[in-house]
N, C-alpha and C positions, 0 to 999 in steps of 0.2 A: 273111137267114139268116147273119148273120155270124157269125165263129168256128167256121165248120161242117166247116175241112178241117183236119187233120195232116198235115204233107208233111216227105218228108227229100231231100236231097239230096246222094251224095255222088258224087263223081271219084277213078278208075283208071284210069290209063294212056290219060288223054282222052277218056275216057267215062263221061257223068254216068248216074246209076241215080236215077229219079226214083221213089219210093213215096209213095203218097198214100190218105188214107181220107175221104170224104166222109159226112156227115153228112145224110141225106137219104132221103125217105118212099117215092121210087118208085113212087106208085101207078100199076097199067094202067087205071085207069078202068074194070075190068071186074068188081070184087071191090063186095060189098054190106054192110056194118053188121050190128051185131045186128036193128036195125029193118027189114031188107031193101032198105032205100035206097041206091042203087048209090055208089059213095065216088069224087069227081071224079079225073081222071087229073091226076096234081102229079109230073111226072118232068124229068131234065134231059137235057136237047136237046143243047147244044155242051158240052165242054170244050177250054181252051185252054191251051196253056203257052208263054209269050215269054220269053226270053232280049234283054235291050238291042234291045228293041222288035221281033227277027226273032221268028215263030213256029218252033217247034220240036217240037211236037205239036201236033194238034188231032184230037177224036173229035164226031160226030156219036150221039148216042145216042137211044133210045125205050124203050118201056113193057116191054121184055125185059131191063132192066140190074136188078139186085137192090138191095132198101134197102139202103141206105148201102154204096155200089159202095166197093172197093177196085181202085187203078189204079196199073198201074207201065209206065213206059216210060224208054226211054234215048235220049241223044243226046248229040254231040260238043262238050264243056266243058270247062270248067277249072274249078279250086279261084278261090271267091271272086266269079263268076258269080253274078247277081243272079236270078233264076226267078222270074215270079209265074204262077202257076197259076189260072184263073178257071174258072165254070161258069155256067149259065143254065138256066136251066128254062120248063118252060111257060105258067107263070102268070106269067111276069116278074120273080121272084126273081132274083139272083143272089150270088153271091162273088166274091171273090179273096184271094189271101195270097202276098208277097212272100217268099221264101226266099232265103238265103244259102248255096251249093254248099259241102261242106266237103271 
């Protein structure tokens, strides 16, 4: 699923504002088709965000996050801080996308 996130990243007074939109279906595995065929659960599990290889956030998620999550968290950076943000899901998809802090 590549190209599935938009991420910004900036820095104030040494605190980065991470905003992120993920691109992704969500299903609980418990919704059914026009045909009444139940629709498999396809949601994502970890996300991750490293800073020069430390982690800096990580969420655990399941079948309660909404399609195409929006996510914002913060942490202690600087301008020019390398970010890449990843995801995994449960069918063994995944992303990432390297960002530069402004």
């Amino acid at each position: 699923m590549a190209g599935s996130m938009r991420v910004r990243a900036k820095e104030k007074d040494g605190v980065v504002t991470v905003k992120a939109l993920i691109t992704h279906p969500m299903e609980t595995g418990l919704r059914k088709d026009g045909d009444g065929n139940v629709i498999p659960a396809h949601f994502i599990q970890e996300v991750t965000a490293t800073v020069g290889g430390e982690v800096v956030f990580t969420a655990n998620w399941g079948t309660g996050v909404a399609k195409n999550p929006y996510l914002s968290f913060k942490y202690k950076g600087s301008k020019g801080d390398l970010l890449t943000l990843a995801w995994t899901d449960n069918q063994g998809h995944s992303d990432a996308l390297e960002v530069e802090v402004k």
